[in-house]
N, C-alpha and C positions, 0 to 999 in steps of 0.2 A: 777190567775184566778179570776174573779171578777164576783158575783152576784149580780140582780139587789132585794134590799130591801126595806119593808118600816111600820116601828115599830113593828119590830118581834125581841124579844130576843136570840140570841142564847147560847145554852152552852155547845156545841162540836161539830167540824167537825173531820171526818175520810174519807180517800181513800183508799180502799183496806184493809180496817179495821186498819190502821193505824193512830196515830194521825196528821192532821193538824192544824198549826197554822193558825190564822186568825184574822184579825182587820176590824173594820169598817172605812171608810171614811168619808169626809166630808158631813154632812147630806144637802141636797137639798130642799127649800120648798116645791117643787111638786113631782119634780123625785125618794124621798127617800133618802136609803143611800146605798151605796156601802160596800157590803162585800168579802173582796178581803182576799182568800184562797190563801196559800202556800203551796204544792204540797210537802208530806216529803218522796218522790222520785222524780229520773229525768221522766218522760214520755218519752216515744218513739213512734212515728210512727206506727199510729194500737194498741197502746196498749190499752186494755179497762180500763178503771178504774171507780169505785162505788164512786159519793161522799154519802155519810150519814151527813144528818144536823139534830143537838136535837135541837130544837125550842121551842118560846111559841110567838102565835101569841096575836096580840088583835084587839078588836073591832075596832080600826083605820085602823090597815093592810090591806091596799088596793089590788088590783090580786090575791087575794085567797079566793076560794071559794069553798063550802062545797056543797056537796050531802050527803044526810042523807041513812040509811041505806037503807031504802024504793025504793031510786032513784038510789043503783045501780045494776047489775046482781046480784049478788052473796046475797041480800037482808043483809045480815050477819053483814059489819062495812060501817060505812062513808066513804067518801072519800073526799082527799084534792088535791087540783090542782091548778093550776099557770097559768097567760096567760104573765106571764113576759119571756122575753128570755131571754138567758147565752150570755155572751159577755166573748169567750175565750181570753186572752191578751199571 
């Protein structure tokens, strides 16, 4: 499975609460870099699975974007989001 990134640290991925392994790729001048996860089960057909990514973003990180508490329902925390898509392999 491969995510699209670009200068975000990470330092754990889990599915299902389990650990995965994961590396980065080749970093791209524009496009970022490719964080391409290892699934530490087989998936099946309909199976759902949680990934969980610990990150630390930065000021470069481009497609993420914050709304402050103020800007969402629940007024209560921030919130973070992505307009990059998952490229399943």
């Amino acid at each position: 499975q491969v995510l699209d990134t670009k200068d975000l640290q990470v330092f754990k991925v889990t599915v299902n609460g389990q650990d995965a392994k994961f590396v980065f790729g080749e970093k791209h001048s524009f496009k970022g870099t490719p964080l391409e996860i290892t699934l530490p089960f087989e998936l099946s057909r309909g199976q759902e699975a949680i990934v969980e990514i610990s990150f630390e973003s930065s000021p470069k990180s481009s497609a993420l974007q914050w709304f402050t508490p103020e800007q969402t329902s629940g007024k209560k925390h921030p919130f973070l989001f992505s307009q990059c898509q998952v490229e399943w392999i």
